[in-house]
N, CA, C and O atoms as CSV, one atom per row, in Angstrom:
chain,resi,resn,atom,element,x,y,z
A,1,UNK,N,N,15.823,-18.694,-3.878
A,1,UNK,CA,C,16.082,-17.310,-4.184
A,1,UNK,C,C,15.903,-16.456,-2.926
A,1,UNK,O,O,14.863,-16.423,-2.268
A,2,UNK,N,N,16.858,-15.869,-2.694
A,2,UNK,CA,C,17.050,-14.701,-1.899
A,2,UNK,C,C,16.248,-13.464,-1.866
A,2,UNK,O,O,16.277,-12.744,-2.864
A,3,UNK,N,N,15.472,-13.096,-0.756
A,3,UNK,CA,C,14.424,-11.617,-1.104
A,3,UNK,C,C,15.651,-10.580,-1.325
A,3,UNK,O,O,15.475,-9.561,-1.994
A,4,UNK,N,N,17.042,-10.919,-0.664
A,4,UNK,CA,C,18.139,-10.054,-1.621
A,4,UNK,C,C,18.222,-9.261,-2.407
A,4,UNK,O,O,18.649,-8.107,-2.419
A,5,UNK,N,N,17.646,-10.121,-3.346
A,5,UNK,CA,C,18.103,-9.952,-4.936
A,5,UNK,C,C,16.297,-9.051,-5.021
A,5,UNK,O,O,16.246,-8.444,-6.091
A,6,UNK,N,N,15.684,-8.968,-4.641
A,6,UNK,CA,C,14.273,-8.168,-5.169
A,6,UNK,C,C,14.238,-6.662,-4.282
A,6,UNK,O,O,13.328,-5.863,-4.502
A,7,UNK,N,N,14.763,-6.520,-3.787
A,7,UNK,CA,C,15.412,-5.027,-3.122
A,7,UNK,C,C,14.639,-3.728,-4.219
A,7,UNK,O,O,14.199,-4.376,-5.169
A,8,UNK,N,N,14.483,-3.005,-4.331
A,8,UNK,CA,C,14.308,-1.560,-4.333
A,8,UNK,C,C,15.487,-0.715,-4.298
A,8,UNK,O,O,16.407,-1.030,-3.543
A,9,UNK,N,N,15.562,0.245,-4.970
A,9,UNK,CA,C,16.656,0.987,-5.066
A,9,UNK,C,C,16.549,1.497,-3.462
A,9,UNK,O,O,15.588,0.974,-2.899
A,10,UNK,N,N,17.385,2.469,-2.551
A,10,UNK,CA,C,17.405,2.997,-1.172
A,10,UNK,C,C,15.673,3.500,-1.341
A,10,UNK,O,O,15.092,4.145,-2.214
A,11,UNK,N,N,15.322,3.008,-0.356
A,11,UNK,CA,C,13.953,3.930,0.284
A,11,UNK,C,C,13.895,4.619,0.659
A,11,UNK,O,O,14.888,4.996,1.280
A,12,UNK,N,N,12.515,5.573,0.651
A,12,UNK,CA,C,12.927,7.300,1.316
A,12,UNK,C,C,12.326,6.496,2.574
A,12,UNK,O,O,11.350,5.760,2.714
A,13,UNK,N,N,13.744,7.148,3.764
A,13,UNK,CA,C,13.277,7.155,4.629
A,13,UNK,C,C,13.251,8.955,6.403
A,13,UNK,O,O,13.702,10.100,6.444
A,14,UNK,N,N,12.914,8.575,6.823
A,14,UNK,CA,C,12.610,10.170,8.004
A,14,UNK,C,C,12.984,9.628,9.139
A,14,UNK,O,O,12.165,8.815,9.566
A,15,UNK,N,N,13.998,9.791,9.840
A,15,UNK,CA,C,14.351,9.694,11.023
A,15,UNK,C,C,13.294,10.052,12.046
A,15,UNK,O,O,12.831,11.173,11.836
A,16,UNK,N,N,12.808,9.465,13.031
A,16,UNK,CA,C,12.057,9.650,14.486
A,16,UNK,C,C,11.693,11.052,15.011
A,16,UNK,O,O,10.535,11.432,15.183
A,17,UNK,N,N,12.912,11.855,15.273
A,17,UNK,CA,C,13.364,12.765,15.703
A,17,UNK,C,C,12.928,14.037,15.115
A,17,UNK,O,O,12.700,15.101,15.692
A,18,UNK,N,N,12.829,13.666,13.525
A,18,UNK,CA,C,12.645,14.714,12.353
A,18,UNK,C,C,10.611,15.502,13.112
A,18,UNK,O,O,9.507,15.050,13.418
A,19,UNK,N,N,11.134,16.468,13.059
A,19,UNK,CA,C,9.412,16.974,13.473
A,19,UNK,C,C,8.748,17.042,12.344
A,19,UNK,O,O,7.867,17.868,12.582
A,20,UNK,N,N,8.565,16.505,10.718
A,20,UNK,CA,C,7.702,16.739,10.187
A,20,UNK,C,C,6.228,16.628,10.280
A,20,UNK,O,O,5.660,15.876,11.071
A,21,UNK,N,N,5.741,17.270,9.589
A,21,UNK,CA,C,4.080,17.496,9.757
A,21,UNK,C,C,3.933,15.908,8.118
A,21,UNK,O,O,4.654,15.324,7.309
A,22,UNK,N,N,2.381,15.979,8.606
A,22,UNK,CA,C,1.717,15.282,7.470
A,22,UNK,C,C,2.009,15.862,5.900
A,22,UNK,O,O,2.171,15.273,4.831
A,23,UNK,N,N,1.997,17.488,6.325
A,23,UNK,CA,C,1.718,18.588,4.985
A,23,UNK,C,C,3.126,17.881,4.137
A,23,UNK,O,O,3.259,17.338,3.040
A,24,UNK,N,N,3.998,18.185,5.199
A,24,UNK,CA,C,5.093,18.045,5.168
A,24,UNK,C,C,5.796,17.159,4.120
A,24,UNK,O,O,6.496,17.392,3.135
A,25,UNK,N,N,5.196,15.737,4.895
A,25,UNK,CA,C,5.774,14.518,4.342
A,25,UNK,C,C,4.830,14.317,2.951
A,25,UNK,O,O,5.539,13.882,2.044
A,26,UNK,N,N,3.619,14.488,2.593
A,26,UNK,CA,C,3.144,14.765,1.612
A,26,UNK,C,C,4.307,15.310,0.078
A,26,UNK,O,O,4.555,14.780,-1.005
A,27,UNK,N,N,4.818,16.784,0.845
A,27,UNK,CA,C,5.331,16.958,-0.099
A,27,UNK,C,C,7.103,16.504,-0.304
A,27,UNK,O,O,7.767,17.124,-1.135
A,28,UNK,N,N,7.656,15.542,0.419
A,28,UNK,CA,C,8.637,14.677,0.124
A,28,UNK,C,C,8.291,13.822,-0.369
A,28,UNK,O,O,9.101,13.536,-1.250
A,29,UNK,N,N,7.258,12.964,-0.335
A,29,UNK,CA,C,6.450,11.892,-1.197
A,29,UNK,C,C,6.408,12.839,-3.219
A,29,UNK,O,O,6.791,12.464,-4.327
A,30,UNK,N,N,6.011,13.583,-2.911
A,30,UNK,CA,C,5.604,13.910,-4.527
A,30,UNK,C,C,6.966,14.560,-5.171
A,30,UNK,O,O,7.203,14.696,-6.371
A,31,UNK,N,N,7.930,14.981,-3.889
A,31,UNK,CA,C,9.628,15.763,-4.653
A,31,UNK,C,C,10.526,13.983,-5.079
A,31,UNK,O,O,11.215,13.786,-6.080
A,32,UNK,N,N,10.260,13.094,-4.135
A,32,UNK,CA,C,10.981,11.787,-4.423
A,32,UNK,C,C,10.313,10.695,-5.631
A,32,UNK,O,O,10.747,9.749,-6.289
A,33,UNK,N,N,9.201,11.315,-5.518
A,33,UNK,CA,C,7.827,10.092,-6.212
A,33,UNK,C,C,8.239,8.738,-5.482
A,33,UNK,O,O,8.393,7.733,-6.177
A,34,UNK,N,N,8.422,8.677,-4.100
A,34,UNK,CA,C,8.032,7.367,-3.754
A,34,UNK,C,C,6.903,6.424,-3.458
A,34,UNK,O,O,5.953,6.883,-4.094
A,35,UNK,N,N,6.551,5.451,-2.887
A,35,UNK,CA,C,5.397,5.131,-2.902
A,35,UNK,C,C,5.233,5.206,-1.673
A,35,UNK,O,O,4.127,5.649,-1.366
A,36,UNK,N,N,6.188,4.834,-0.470
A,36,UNK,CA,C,6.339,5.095,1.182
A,36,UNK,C,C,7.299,5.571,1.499
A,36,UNK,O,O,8.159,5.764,0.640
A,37,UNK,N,N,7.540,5.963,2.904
A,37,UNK,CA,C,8.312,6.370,3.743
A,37,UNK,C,C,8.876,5.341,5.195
A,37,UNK,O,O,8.042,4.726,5.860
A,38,UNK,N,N,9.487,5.319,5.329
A,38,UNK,CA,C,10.276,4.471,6.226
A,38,UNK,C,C,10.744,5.508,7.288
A,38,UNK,O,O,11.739,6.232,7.254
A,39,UNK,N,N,9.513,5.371,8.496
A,39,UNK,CA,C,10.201,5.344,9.916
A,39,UNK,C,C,11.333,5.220,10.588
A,39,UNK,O,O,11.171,4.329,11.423
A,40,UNK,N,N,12.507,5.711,10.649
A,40,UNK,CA,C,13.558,5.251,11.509
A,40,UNK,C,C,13.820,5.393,12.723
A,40,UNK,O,O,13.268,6.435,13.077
A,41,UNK,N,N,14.551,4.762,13.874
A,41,UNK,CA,C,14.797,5.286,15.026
A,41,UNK,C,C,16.176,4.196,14.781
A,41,UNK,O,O,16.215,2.980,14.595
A,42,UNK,N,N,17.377,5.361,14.888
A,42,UNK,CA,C,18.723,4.658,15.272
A,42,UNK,C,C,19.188,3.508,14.362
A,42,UNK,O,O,19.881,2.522,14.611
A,43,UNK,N,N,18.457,4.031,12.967
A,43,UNK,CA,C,18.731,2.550,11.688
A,43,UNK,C,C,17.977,2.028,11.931
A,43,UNK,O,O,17.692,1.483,10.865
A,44,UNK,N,N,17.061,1.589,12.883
A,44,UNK,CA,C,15.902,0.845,12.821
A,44,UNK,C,C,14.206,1.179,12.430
A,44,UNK,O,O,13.561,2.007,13.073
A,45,UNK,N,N,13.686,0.470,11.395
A,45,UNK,CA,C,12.411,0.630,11.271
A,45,UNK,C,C,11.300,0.627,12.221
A,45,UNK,O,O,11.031,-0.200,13.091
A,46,UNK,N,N,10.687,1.740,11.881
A,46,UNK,CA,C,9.656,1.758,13.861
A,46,UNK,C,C,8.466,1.570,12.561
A,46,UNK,O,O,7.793,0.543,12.654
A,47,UNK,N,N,8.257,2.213,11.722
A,47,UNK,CA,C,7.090,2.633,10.914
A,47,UNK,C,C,6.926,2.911,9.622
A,47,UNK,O,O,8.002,3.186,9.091
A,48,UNK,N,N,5.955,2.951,8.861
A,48,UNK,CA,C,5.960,3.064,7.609
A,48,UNK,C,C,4.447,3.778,7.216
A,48,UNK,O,O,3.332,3.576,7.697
A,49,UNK,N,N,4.883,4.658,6.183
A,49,UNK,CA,C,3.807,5.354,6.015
A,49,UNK,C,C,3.425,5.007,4.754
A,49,UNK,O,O,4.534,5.194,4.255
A,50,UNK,N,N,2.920,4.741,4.058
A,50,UNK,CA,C,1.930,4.607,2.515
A,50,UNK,C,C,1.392,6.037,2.115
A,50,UNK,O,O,1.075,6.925,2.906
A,51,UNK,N,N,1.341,6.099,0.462
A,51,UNK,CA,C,0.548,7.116,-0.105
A,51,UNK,C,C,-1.123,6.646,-0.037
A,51,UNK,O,O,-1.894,7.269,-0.766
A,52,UNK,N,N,-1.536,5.816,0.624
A,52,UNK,CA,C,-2.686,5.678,0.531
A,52,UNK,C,C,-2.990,6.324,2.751
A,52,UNK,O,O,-4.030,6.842,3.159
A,53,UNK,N,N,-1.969,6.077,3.466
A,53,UNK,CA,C,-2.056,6.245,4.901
A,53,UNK,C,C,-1.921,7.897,4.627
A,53,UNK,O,O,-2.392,8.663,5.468
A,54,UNK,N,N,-1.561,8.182,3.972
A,54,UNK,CA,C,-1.506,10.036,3.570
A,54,UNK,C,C,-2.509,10.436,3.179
A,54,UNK,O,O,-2.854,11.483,3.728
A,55,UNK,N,N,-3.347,9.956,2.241
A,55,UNK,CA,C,-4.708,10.212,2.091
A,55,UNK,C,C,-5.427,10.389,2.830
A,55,UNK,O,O,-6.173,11.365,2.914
A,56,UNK,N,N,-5.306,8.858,4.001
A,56,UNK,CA,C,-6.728,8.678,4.859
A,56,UNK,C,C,-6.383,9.813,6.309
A,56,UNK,O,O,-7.115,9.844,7.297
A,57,UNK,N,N,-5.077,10.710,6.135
A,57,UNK,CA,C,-4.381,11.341,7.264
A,57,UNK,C,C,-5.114,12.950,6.681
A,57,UNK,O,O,-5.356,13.836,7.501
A,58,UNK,N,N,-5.346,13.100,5.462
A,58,UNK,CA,C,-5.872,14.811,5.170
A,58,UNK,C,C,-7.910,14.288,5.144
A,58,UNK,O,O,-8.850,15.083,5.140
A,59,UNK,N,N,-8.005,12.395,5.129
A,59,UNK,CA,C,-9.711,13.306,5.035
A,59,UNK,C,C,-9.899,12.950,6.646
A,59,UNK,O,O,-10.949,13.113,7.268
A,60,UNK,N,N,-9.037,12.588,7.022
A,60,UNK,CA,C,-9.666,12.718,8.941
A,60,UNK,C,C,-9.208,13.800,9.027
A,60,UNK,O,O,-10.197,14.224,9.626
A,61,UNK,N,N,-8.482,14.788,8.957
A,61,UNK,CA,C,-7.844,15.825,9.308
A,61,UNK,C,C,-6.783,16.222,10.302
A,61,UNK,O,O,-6.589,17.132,11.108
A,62,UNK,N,N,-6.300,15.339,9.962
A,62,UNK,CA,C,-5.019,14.990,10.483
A,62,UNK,C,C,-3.963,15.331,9.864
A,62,UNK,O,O,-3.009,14.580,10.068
A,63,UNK,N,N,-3.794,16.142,9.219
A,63,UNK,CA,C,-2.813,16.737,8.159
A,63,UNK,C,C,-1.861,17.921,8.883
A,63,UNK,O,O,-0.907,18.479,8.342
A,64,UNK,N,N,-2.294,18.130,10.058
A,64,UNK,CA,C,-1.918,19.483,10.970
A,64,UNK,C,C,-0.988,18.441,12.152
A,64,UNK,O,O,-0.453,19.061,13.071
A,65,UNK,N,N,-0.801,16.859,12.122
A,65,UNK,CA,C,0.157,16.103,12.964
A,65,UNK,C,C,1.152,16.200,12.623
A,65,UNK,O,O,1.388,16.508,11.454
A,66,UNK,N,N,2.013,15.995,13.431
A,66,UNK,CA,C,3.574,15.719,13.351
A,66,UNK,C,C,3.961,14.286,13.103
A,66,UNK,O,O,3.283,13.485,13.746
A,67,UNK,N,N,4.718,13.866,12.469
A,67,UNK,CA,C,5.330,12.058,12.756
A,67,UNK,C,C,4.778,11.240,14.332
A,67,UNK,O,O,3.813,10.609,14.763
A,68,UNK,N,N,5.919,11.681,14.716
A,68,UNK,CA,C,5.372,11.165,15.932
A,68,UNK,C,C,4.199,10.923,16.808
A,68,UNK,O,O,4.042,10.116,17.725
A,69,UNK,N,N,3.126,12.155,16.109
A,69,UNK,CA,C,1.830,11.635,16.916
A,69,UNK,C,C,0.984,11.293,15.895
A,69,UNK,O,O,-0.180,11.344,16.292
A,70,UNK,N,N,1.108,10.855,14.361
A,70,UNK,CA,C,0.478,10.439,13.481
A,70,UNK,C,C,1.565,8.927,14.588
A,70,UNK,O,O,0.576,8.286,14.945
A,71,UNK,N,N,2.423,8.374,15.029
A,71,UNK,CA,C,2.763,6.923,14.659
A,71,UNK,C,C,1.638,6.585,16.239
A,71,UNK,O,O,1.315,5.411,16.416
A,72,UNK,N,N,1.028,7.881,17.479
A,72,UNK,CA,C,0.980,7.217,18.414
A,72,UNK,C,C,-0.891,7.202,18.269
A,72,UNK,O,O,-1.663,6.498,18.920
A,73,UNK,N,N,-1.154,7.982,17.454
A,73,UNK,CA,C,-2.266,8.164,16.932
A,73,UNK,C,C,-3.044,6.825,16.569
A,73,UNK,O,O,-4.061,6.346,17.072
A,74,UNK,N,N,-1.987,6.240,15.212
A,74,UNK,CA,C,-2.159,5.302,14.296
A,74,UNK,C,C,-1.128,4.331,14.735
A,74,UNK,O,O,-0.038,4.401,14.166
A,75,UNK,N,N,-1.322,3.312,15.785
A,75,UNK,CA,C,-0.377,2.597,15.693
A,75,UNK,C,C,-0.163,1.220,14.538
A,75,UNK,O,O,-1.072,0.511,14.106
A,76,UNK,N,N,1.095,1.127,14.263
A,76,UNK,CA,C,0.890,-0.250,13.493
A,76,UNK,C,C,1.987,-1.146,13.554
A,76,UNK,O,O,3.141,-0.780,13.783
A,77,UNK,N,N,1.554,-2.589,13.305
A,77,UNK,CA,C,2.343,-3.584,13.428
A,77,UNK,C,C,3.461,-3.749,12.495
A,77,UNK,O,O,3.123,-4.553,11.627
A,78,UNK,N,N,4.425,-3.401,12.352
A,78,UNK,CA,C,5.590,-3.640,11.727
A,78,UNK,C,C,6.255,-4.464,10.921
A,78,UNK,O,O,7.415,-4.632,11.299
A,79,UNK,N,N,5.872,-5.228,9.645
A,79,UNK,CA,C,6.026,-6.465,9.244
A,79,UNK,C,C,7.679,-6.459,8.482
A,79,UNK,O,O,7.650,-6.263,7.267
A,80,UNK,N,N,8.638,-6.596,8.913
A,80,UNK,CA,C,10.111,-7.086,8.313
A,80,UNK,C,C,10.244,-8.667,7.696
A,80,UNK,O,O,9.494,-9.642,7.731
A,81,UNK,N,N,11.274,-8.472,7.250
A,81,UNK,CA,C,11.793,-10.171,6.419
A,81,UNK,C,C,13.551,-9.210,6.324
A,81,UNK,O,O,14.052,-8.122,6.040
A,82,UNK,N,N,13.936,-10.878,6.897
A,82,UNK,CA,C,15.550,-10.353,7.006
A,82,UNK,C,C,16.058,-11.047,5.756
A,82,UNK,O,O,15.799,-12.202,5.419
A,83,UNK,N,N,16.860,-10.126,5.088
A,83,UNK,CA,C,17.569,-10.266,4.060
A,83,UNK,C,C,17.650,-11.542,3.657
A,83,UNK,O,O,16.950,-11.868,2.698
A,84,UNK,N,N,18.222,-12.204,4.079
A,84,UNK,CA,C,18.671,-13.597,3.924
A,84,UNK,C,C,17.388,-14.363,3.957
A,84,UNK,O,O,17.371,-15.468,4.498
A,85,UNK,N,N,16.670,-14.024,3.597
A,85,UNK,CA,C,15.259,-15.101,3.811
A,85,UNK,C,C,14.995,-15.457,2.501
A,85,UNK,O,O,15.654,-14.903,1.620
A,86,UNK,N,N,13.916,-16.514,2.119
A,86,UNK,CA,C,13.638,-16.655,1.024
A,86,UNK,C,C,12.071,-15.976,0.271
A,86,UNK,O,O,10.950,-16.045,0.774
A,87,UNK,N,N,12.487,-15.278,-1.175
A,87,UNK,CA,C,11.214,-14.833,-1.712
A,87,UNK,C,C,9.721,-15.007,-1.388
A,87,UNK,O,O,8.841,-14.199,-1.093
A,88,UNK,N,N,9.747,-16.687,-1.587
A,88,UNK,CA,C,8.362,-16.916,-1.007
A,88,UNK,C,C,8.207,-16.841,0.125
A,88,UNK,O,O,7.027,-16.797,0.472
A,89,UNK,N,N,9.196,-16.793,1.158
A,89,UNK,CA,C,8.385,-16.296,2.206
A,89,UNK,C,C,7.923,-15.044,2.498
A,89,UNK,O,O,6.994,-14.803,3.269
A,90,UNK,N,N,8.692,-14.091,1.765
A,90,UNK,CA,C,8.251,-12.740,1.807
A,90,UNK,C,C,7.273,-12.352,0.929
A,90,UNK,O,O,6.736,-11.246,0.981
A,91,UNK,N,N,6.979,-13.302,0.030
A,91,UNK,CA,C,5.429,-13.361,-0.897
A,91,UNK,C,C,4.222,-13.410,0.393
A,91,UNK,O,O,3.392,-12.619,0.838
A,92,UNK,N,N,4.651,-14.799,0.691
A,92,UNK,CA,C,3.704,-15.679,1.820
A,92,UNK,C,C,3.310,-14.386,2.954
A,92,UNK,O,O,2.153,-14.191,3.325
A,93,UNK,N,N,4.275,-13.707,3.335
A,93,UNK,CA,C,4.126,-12.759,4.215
A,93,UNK,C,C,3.211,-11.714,4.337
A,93,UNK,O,O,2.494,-11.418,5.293
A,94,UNK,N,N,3.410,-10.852,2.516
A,94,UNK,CA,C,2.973,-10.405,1.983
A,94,UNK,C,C,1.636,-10.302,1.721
A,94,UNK,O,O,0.947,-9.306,1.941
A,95,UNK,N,N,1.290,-11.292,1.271
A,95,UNK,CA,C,0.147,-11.795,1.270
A,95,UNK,C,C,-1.178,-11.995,2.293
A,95,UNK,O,O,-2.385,-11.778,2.183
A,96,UNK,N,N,-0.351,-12.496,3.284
A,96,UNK,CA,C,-1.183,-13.040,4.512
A,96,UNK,C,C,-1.725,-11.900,5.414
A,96,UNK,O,O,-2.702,-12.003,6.157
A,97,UNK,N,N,-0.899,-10.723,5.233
A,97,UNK,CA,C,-1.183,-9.749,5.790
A,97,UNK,C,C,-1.845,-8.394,4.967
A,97,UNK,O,O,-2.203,-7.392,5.586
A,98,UNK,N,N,-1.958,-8.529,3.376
A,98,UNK,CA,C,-1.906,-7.229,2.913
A,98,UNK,C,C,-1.640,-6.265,3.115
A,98,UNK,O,O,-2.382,-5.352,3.476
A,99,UNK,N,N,-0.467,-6.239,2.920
A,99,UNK,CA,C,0.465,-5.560,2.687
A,99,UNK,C,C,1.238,-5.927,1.143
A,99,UNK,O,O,1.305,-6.989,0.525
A,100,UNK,N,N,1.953,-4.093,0.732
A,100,UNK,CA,C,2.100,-3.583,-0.624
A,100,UNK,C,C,3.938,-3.413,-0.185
A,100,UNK,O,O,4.871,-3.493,-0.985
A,101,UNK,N,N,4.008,-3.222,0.974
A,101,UNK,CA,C,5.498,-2.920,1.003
A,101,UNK,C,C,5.963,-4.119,2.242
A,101,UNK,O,O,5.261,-4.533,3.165
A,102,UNK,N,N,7.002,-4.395,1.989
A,102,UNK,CA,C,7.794,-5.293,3.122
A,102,UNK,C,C,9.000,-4.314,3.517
A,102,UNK,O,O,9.411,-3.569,2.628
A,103,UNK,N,N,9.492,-4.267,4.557
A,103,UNK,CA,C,10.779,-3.749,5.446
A,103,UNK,C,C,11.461,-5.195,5.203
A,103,UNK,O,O,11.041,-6.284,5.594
A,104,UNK,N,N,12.924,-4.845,4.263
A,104,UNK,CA,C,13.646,-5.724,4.510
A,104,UNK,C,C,14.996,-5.715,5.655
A,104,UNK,O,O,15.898,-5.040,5.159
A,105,UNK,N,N,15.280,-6.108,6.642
A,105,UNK,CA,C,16.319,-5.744,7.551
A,105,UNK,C,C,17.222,-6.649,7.343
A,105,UNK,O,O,17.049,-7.600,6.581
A,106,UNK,N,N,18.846,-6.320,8.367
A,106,UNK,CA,C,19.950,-7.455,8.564
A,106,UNK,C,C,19.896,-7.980,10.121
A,106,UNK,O,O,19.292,-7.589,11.120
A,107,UNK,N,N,20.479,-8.661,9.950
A,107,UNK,CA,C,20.436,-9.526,11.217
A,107,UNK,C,C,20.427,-8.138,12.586
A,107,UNK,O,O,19.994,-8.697,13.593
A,108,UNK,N,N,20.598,-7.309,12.769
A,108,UNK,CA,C,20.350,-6.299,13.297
A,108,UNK,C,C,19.310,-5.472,13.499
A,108,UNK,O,O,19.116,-4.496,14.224
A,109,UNK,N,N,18.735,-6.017,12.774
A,109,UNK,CA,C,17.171,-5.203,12.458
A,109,UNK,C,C,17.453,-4.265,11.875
A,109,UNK,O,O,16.435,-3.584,12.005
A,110,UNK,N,N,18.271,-3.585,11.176
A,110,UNK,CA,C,18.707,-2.188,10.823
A,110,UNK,C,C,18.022,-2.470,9.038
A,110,UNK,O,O,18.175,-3.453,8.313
A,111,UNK,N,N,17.304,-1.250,8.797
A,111,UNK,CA,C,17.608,-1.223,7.619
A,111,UNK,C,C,17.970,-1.811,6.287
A,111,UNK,O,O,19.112,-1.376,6.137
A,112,UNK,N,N,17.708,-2.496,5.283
A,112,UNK,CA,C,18.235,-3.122,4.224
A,112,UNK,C,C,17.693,-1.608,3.182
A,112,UNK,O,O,18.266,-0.579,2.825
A,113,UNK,N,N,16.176,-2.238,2.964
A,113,UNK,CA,C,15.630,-2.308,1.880
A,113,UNK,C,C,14.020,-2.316,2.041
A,113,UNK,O,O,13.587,-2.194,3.187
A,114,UNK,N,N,13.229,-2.433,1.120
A,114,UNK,CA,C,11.781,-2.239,0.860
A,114,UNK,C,C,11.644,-3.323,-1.079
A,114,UNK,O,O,12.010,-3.271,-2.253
A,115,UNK,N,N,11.007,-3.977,-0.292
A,115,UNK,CA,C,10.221,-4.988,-1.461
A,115,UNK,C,C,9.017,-4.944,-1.865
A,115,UNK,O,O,8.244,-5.247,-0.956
A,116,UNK,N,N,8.373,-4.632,-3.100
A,116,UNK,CA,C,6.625,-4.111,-3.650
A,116,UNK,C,C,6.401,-5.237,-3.453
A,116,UNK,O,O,7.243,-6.085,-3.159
A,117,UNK,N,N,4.920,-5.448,-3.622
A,117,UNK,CA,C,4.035,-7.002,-3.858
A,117,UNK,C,C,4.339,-7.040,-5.372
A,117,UNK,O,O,4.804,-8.093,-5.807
A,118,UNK,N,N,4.119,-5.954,-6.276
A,118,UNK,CA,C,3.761,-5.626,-7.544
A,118,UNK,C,C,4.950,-6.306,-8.302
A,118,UNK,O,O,4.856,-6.765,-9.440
A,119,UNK,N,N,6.099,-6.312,-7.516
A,119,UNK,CA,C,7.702,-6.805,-8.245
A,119,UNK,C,C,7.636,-8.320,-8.192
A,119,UNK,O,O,7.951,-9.082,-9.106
A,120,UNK,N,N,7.173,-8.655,-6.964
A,120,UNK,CA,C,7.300,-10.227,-6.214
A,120,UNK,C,C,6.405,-10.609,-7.213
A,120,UNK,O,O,6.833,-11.700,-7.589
A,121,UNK,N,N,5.122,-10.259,-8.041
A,121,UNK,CA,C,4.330,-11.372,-8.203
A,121,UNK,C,C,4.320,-10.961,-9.786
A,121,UNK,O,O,3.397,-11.499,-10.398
A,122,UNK,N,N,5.427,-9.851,-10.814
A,122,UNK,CA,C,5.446,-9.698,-12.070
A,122,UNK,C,C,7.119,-10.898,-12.266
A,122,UNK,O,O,7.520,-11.255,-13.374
A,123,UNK,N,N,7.688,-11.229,-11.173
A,123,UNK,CA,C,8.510,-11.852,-10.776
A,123,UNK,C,C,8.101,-13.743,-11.347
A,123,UNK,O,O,8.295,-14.574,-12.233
A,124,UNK,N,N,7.555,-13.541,-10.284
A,124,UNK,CA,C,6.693,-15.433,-10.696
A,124,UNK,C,C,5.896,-15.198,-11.877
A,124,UNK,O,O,6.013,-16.240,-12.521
A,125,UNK,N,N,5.120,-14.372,-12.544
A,125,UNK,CA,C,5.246,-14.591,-13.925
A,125,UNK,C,C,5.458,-14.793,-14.755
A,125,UNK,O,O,4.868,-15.288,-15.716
A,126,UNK,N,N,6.600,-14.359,-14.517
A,126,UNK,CA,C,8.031,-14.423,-15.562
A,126,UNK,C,C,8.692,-16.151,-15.103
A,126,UNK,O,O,8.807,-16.919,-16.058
A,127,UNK,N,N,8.929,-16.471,-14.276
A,127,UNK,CA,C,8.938,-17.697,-13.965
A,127,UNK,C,C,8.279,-18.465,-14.515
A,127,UNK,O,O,8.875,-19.290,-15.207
A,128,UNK,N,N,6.598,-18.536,-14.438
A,128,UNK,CA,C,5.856,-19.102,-15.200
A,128,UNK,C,C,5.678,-19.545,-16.259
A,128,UNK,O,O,5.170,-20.598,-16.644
A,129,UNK,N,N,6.429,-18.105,-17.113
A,129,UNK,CA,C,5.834,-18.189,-19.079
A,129,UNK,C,C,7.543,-18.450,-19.278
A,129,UNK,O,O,7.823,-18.826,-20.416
A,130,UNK,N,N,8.590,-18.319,-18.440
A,130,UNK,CA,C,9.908,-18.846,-18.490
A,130,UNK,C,C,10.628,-20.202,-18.307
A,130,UNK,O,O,10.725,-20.684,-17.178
A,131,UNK,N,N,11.041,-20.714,-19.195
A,131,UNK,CA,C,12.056,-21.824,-18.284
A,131,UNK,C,C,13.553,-21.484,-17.929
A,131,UNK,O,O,14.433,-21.467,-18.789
A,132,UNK,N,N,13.769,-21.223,-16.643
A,132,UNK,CA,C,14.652,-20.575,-15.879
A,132,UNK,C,C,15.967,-21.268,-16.591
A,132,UNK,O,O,16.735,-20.377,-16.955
A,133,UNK,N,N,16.337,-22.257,-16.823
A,133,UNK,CA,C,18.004,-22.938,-17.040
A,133,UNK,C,C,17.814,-22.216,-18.454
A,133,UNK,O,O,18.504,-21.205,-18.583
A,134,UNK,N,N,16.624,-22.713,-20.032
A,134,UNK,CA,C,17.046,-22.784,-21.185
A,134,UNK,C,C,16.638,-20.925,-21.183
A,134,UNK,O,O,17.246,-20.390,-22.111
A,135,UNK,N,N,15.944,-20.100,-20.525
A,135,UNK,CA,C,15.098,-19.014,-21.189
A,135,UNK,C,C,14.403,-19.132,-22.267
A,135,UNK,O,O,14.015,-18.169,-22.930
A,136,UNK,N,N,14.215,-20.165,-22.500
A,136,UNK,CA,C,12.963,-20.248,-23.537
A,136,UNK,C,C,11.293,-20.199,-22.785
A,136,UNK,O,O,10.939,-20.481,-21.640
A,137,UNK,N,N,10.527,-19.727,-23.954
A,137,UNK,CA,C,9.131,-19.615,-23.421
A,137,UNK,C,C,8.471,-20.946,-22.974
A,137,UNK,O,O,8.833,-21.790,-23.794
A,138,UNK,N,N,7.791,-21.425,-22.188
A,138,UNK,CA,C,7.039,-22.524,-21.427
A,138,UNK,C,C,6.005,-22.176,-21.956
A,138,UNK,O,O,5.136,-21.443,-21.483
A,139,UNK,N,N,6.058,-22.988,-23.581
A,139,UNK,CA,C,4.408,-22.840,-24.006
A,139,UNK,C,C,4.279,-24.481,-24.690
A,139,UNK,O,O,3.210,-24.873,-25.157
């Protein structure tokens, strides 16, 4: 199985360039109800912000930054899975790093998509209590 097929509808994402503040992006988070934001520079993912990295950005007081110096502030490692890869590895990925969101890209690095942990692993559940060919329950 293809991480393809476990995609997210489009992610909100903020271009590089965009000068928003923390305040800012706060309140695109609560007009979209997403759960993150996606960094771009030129279609490509530089960064990703979490509703929990928004939190820990108003009790340091850091809520008065812009993007750009919340990313040089807070740097972070970037974890992608290219489209074409397989689920478990983007479980495996997932996992190994804790992390809640994956950057899915194309062979370009550009952009796909965004995959939850929460989907990937209500996913193999269903696998579990399923038998995939008949759909009958595995009891």
């Amino acid at each position: 199985m293809k991480i393809l097929s476990y995609i997210r509808t489009k992610p909100f994402t903020i271009e590089y360039s965009e000068n928003y503040s923390v305040v800012e992006t706060a309140a695109l988070f609560l007009k979209t109800n997403k759960e993150s934001v996606i960094i771009l520079k030129d279609n490509k993912p530089i960064y990703i912000i979490t509703n929990t990295d928004l939190i820990s950005f108003f009790l340091s007081n850091d809520d008065n930054l812009i993007i750009q110096e919340i990313i040089n502030k807070y740097p972070k490692h970037l974890i992608t899975i290219k489209k074409n890869e397989d689920v478990y590895k983007a479980y495996k990925k997932m996992r190994a790093s804790g992390i809640k969101h994956l950057i899915v890209v194309d062979e370009n690095n550009e952009l796909v998509g965004e995959v939850y942990h929460q989907d990937l692993v209500m996913k193999f559940v269903e696998f579990a209590l399923k038998d995939e060919m008949t759909g009958l329950n595995n009891q």
